[in-house]
C-alpha positions as a Markdown table, in Angstrom:
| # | Residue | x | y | z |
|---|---|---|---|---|
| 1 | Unk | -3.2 | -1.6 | -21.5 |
| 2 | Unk | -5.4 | -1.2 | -19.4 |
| 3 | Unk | -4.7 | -4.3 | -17.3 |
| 4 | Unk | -1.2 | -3.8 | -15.6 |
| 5 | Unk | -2.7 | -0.5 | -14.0 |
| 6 | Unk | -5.7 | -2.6 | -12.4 |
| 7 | Unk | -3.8 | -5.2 | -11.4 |
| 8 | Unk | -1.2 | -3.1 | -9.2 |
| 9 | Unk | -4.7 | -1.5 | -7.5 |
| 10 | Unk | -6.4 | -4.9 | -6.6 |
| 11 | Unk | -2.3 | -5.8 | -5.5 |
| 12 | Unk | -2.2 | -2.6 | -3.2 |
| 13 | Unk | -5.7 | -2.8 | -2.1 |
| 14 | Unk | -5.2 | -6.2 | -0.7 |
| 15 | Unk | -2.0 | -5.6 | 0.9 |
| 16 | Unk | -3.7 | -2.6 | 2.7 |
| 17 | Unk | -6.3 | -4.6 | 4.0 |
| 18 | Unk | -3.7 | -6.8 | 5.4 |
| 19 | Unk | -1.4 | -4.5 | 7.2 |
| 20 | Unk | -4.7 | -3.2 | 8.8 |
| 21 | Unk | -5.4 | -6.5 | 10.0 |
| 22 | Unk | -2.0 | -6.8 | 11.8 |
| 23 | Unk | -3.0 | -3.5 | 13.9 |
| 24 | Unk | -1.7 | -0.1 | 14.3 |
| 25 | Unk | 2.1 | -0.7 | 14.0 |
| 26 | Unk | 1.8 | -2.0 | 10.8 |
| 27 | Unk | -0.5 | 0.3 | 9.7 |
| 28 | Unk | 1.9 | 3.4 | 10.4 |
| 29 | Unk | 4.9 | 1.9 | 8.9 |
| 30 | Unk | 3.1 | 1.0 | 5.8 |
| 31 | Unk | 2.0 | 5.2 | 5.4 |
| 32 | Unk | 5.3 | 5.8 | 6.6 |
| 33 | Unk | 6.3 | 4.3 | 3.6 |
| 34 | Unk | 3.9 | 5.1 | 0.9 |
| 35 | Unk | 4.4 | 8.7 | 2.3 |
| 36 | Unk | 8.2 | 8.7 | 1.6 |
| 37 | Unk | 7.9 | 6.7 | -1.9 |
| 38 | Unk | 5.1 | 9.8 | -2.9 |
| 39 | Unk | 8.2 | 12.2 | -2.2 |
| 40 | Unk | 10.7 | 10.0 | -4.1 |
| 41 | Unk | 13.1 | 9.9 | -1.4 |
């Protein structure tokens, strides 16, 4: 299924391009985040 791993990439793709939009706050918190959800924490 090659689908469902596509899908979640055009998903995170546009919600980067969002947070980028909304300046540099956003932008930090959202690699905050991805960079504590890579660690499993």
């Amino acid at each position: 299924m090659v689908v469902v791993p596509r899908l979640f990439e055009v998903i995170r793709a546009r919600m980067i391009k969002s947070v980028e939009k909304q300046g540099k706050l956003a932008n930090w918190m959202l690699n905050q985040a991805l960079r504590v959800g890579e660690k499993g924490l």
